[in-house]
C-alpha positions, -999 to 999 in steps of 0.1 A, spaced: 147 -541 272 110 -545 273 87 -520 271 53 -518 296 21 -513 269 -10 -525 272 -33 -505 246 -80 -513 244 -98 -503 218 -134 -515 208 -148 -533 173 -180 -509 165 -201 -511 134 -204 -472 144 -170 -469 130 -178 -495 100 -161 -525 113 -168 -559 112 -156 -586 138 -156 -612 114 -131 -588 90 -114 -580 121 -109 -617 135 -95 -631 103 -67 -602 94 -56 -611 130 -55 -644 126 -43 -639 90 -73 -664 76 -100 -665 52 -133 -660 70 -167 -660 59 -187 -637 66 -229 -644 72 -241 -611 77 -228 -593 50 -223 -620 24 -261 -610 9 -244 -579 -9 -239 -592 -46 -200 -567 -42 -195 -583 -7 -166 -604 -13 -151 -628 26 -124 -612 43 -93 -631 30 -53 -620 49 -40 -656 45 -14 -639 25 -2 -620 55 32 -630 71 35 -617 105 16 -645 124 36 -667 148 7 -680 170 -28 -677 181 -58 -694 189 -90 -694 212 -104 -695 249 -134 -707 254 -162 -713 281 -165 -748 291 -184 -769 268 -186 -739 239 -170 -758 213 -165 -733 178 -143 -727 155 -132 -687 147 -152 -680 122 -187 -696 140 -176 -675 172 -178 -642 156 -207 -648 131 -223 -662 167 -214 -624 179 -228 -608 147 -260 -622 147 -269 -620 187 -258 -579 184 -289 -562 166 -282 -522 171 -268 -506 142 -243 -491 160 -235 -520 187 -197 -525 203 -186 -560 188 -154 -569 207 -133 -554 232 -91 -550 219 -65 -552 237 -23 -552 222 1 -561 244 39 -557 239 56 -587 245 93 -588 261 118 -592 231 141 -611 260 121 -640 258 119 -667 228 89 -671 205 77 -703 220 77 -687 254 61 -655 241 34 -676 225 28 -695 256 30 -661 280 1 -651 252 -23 -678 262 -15 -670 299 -24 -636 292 -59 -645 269 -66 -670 298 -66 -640 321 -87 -616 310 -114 -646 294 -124 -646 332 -138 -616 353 -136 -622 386 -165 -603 415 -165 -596 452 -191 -621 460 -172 -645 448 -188 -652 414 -176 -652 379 -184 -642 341 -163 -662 315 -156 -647 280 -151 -659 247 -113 -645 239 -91 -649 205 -58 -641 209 -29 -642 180 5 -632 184 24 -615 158 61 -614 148 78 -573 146 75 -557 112 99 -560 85 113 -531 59 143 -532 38 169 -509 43 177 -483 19 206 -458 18 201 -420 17 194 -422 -25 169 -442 -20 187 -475 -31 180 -512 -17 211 -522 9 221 -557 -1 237 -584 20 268 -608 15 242 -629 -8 233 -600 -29 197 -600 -14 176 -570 7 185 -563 38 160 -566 63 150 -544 94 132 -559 124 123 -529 150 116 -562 182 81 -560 182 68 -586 192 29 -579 202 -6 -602 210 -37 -591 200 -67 -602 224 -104 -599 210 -129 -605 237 -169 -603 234 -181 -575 251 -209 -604 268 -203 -630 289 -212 -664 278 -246 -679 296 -233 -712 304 -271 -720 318 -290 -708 286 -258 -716 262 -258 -678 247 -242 -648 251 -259 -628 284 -284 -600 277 -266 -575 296 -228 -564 294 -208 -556 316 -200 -515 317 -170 -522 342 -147 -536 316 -151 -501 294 -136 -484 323 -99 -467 331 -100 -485 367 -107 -522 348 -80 -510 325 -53 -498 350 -60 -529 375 -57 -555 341 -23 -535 332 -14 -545 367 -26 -581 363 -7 -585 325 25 -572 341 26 -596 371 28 -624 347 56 -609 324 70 -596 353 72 -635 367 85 -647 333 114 -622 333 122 -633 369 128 -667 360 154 -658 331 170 -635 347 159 -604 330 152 -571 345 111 -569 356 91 -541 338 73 -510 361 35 -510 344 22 -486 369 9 -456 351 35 -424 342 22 -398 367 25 -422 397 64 -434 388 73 -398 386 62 -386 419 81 -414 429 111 -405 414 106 -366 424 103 -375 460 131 -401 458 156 -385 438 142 -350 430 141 -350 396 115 -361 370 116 -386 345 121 -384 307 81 -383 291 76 -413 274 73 -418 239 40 -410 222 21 -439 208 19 -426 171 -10 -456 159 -14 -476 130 -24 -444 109 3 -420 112 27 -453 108 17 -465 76 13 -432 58 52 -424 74 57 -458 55 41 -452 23 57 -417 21 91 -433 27 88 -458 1 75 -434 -26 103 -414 -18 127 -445 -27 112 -453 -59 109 -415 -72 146 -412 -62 151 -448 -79 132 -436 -111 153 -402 -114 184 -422 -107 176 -450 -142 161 -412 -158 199 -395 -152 216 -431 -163 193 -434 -197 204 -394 -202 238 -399 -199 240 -428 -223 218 -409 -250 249 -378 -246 276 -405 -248 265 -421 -274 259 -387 -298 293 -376 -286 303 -409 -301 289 -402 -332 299 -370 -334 334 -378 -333 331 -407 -357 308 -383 -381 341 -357 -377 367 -385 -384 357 -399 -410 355 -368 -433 388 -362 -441 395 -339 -468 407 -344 -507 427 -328 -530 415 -312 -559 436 -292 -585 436 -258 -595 458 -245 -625 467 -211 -623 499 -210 -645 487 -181 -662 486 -160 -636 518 -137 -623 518 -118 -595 525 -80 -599 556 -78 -597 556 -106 -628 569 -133 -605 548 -167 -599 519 -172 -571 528 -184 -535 501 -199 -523 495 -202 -483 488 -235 -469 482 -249 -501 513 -272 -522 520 -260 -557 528 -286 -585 542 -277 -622 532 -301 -644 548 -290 -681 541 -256 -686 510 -254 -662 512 -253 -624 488 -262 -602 476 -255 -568 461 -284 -545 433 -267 -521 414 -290 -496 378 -300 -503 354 -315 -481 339 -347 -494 307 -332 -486 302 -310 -513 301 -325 -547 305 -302 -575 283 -294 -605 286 -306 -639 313 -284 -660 292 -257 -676 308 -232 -694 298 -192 -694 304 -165 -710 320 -143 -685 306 -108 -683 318 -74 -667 295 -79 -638 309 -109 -628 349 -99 -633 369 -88 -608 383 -53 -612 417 -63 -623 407 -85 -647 397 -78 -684 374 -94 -711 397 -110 -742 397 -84 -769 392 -53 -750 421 -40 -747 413 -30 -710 441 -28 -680 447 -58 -665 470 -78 -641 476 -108 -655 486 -114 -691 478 -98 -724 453 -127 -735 430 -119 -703 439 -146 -679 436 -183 -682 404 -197 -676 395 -210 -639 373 -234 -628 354 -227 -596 365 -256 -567 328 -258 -558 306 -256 -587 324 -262 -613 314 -225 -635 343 -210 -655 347 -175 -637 374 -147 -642 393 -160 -616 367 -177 -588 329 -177 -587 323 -152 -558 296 -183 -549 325 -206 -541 327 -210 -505 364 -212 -510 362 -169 -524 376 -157 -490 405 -182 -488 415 -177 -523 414 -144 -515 434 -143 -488 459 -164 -507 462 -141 -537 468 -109 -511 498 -123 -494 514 -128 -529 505 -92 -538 484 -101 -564 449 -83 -565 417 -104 -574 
């Protein structure tokens, strides 16, 4: 349904503004602008890039003939105060019911009606008025993560929120059709709520009439306090407050902050992706690392040893092999660990285990008279009396000998 609001606001170089600037984002042109183009930074006001403009164009005196840029550099160089009022604003909401041909022409209707102020005695003032109408905004539509919504096509989808709106500038002077300038004085009456209220009126008598003629229901643009007494002395109870006009402002930064709040949640979304390839990826080669070292074989004789009871040496987890008269003991090896060249030692006390004995000294031990045979250590390839307590593989070996009842 359409909405009643009519919203004025005024162009002052007290605020900063330029009517030129203002006329041509608008109007969504390229304007020139005379007064401030002597600044060697000043660079013309250029919005043809913009999107939202469906119509627009001026109303003019009779026999004033400019184009949009000459009627606002006309306005910039007749005001002389540093802080003069430029133009006079006003936004209408247009009816969503109609189309956008009959919006554009209830547009003109309405810049044709406020171009001409109308006085008791019967006379006149005519106004120079640019009016442009502009199409609703439009935002994709993103999901609660913060990601785009597509369509069947694969592409954004939009979201229109119906607002359909005109923007009127007016000069705050009449135009002198007898000296062919702008008048000297201006006319206070237009800055005033009663001016405002009775052109609200004015504005919705017009919609109201294109509605009618549709079929669509008429719009109330009386003012909030006087349709709720109305409604308290009709029905007793009081209308729902209307909606508070939040402003260009507060609605852009509500936009920025919405979209920075899609692309961090975007960004952390690729961040989490990227992290969880990097950890499959080194699970990957992990288990590819851990496959392919299997384990070898390597051979260990220890026919020369008896256990202590004199019978032979069962080994745990480990496969025994008698090869002749020697009999060897397969223990894995990691491919990892290469062993050192095959450097013989002279074996010491220090480095014998207790129950073994040096060849020749007639000391108690539990293997044979001759002292043992000799054994290689798996890892570094040192002839110990039995294992190099270096050897990785000590504890195992260890382990192995003390099931069998043998004592290293």
């Amino acid at each position: 349904m359409a909405i009643a609001f009519v919203r004025g606001n005024a162009i002052s170089r007290q605020k900063g503004q330029s009517v030129v600037a203002s006329a041509a984002y608008r109007a969504c042109e390229k304007l020139h602008d005379e007064r401030h183009c002597r600044d060697p930074d000043y660079k013309d006001p250029d919005y043809s890039r913009k999107s939202d403009h469906l119509a627009g164009g001026l109303v003019l005196p009779g026999g004033v003939k400019w184009t949009r840029e000459e009627l606002w550099n006309a306005v910039e160089s007749f005001e002389k105060r540093i802080d003069a009022r430029l133009a006079k604003e006003l936004i209408v909401a247009l009816p969503k019911e109609l189309s956008i041909e009959e919006n554009s022409a209830l547009s003109k209707e309405i810049a044709v009606l406020v171009s001409t102020e109308l006085h008791p005695d019967g006379s006149k003032e005519e106004y120079c008025v640019d009016w442009n109408m502009h199409a609703p905004h439009e935002e994709a539509v993103c999901d609660e993560e913060g990601n785009f919504i597509l369509d069947e096509n694969g592409k954004k989808k939009i979201q229109k929120n119906d607002n359909y709106h005109e923007h009127i500038l007016m000069t705050e002077r009449a135009w002198d059709s007898e000296k062919g300038t702008f008048c000297k004085l201006k006319n206070r009456n237009r800055n005033s709520k009663e001016w405002m209220s009775e052109i609200k009126l004015k504005i919705g008598e017009l919609m109201n009439q294109r509605l009618r003629e549709k079929g669509f229901p008429e719009v109330d643009f009386r003012s909030f306090d006087v349709r709720n007494a109305e409604a308290l002395e009709k029905t007793g109870k009081e209308l729902e407050a209307p909606q508070v006009h939040r402003g260009p402002i507060k609605t852009n930064m509500d936009r920025k902050r919405r979209r920075k709040i899609n692309r961090i949640k975007r960004e952390l979304k690729m961040i989490q992706e990227e992290l969880n390839m990097i950890k499959a990826k080194e699970k990957a080669e992990k288990a590819a690392k851990k496959k392919n070292l299997h384990s070898t074989r390597r051979d260990v004789d220890l026919s020369g040893w008896r256990g202590m009871n004199g019978s032979d040496i069962e080994t745990k987890n480990n496969t025994k092999v008698t090869v002749g008269k020697k009999t060897f003991v397969s223990v894995p090896v990691s491919e990892q660990h290469t062993p050192r060249p095959n450097i013989k030692r002279i074996p010491t006390v220090s480095n014998l285990p207790v129950s073994a004995s040096i060849p020749g000294t007639g000391k108690r031990s539990s293997a044979n008279q001759k002292g043992g045979p000799e054994v290689r250590c798996l890892l570094c390839g040192i002839m110990e009396y039995p294992e190099c307590k270096k050897c990785r593989f000590w504890k195992e070996v260890s382990e192995c000998f003390r099931d069998t009842g043998h004592s290293l």
